[in-house]
C-alpha positions as CSV (number, residue, x, y, z in Angstrom):
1,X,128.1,100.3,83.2
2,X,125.8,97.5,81.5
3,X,127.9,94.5,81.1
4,X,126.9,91.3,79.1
5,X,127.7,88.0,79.6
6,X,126.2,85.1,76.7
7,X,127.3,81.2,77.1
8,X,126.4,78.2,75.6
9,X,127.0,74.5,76.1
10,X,125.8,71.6,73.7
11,X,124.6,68.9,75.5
12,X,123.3,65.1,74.7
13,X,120.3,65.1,76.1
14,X,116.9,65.9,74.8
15,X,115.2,69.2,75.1
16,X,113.0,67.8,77.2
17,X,115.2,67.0,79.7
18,X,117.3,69.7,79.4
19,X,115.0,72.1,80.0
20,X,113.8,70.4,83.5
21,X,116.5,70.9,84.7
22,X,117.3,74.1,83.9
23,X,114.1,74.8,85.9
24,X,114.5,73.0,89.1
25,X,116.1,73.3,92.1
26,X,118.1,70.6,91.9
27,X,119.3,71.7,88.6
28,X,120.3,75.0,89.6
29,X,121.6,73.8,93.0
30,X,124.0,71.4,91.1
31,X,125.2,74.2,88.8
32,X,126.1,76.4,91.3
33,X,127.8,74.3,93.9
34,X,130.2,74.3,95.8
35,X,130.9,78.3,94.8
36,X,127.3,79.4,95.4
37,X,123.8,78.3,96.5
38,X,120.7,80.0,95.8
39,X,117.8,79.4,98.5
40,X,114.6,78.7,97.6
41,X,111.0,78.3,99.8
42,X,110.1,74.6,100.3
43,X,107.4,73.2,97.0
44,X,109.2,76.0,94.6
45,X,109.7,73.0,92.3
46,X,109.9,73.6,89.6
47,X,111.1,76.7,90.0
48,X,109.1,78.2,86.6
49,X,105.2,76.8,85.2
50,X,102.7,78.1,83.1
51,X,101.2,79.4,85.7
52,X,104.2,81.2,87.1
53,X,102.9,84.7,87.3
54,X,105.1,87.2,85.6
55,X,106.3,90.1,86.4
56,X,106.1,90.2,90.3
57,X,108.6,88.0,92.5
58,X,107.8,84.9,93.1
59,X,109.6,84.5,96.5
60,X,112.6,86.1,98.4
61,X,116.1,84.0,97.7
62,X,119.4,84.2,99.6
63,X,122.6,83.9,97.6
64,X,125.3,82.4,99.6
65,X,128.9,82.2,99.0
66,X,130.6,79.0,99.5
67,X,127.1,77.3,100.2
68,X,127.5,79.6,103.8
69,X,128.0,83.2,103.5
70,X,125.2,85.1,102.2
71,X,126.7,88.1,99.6
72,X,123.4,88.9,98.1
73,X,119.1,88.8,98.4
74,X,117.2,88.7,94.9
75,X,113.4,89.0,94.9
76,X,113.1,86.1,91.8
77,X,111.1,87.7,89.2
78,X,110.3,86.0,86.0
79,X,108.9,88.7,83.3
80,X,108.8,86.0,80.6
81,X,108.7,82.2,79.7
82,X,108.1,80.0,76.8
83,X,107.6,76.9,78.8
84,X,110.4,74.2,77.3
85,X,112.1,76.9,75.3
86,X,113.4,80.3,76.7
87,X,112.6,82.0,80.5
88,X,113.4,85.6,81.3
89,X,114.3,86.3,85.1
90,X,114.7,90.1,85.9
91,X,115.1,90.1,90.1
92,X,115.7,93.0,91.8
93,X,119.1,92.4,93.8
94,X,120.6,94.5,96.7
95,X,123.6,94.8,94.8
96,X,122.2,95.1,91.1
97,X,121.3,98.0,89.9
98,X,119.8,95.9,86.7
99,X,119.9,91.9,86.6
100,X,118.4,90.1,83.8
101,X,119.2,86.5,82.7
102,X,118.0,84.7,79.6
103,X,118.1,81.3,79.9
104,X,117.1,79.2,76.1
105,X,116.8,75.9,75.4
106,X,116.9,74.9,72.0
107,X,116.7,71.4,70.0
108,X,119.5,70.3,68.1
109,X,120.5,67.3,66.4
110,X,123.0,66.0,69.0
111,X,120.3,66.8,71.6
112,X,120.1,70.1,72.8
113,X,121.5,73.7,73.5
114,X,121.5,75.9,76.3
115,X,122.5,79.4,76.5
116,X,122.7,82.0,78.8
117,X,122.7,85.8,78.3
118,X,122.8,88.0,81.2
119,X,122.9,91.5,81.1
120,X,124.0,93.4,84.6
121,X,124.6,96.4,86.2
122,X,126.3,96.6,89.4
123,X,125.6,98.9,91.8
124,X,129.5,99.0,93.2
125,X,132.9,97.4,91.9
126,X,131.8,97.2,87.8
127,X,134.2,95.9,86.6
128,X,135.3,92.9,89.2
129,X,131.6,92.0,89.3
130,X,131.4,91.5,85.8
131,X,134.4,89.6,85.9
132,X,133.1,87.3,88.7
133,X,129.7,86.9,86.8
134,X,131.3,85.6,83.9
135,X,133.3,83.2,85.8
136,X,130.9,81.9,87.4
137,X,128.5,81.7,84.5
138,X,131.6,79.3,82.7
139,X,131.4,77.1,86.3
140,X,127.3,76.7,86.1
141,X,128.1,75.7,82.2
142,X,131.1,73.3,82.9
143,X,129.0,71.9,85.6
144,X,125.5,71.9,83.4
145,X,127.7,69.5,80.7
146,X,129.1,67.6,83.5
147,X,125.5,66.4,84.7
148,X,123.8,66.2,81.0
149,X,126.6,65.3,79.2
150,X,128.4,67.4,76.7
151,X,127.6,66.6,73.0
152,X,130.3,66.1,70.4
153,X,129.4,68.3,67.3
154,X,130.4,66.5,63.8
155,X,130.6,68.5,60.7
């Protein structure tokens, strides 16, 4: 079963900004923690360029529970990017069948939007995976306006 998961969070910074983060480790470490980490090789900084090549994984990365306990291994695979806008990360996963996640960043008045849309398949416990996915999609966003600031929308 194909679940989907979309977020957004409206944030105060620029574009710009937003969107380096989104793509480096710090970023992404910082979203995640303390329920997750993600490893990545030393100089995978940012994570995606121009010159990112698409399509094949670009390294081997460990999810870890808790920072400690590893619970997954996803070969990080970017199929598509706009740099500064949108990248499209489709890794295989040991326990994915299909993982895809859409990450855009979009200009706004206030300063800037970033949404997530993931779709997944998992290869056991449907269901509570897409459950924990979701949750733990809302913690990367809380955490995202925590660090950039969360913009107030007038009107």
């Amino acid at each position: 079963m194909v679940h989907r998961v979309t977020l957004s969070s409206n944030l105060e910074v620029s574009a710009e900004r937003a969107w380096a983060w989104c793509v480096s480790q710090r970023g992404v470490t910082a979203e995640m923690w303390p329920l997750m980490r993600m490893t990545f090789p030393p100089g995978l900084d940012p994570i995606f360029t121009e010159a990112t090549p698409l399509g094949r994984p670009i390294c081997e990365s460990w999810l870890l529970l808790f920072g400690l306990l590893p619970v997954d291994r996803s070969s990080l695979t970017l199929v598509a990017l706009t740099p500064g806008s949108v990248f499209v990360e489709r890794s295989p996963m040991w326990t994915m069948r299909l993982w895809q996640h859409t990450r855009r960043v979009t200009p706004a008045p206030f300063g800037a939007t970033v949404t997530d849309e993931l779709e997944l398949t998992p290869r056991l416990g449907g269901a509570l995976v897409g459950w924990f996915v979701r949750l733990f999609f809302r913690w990367r966003h809380r955490q995202l306006r925590r660090a950039l600031g969360e913009a107030q929308r007038t009107g």
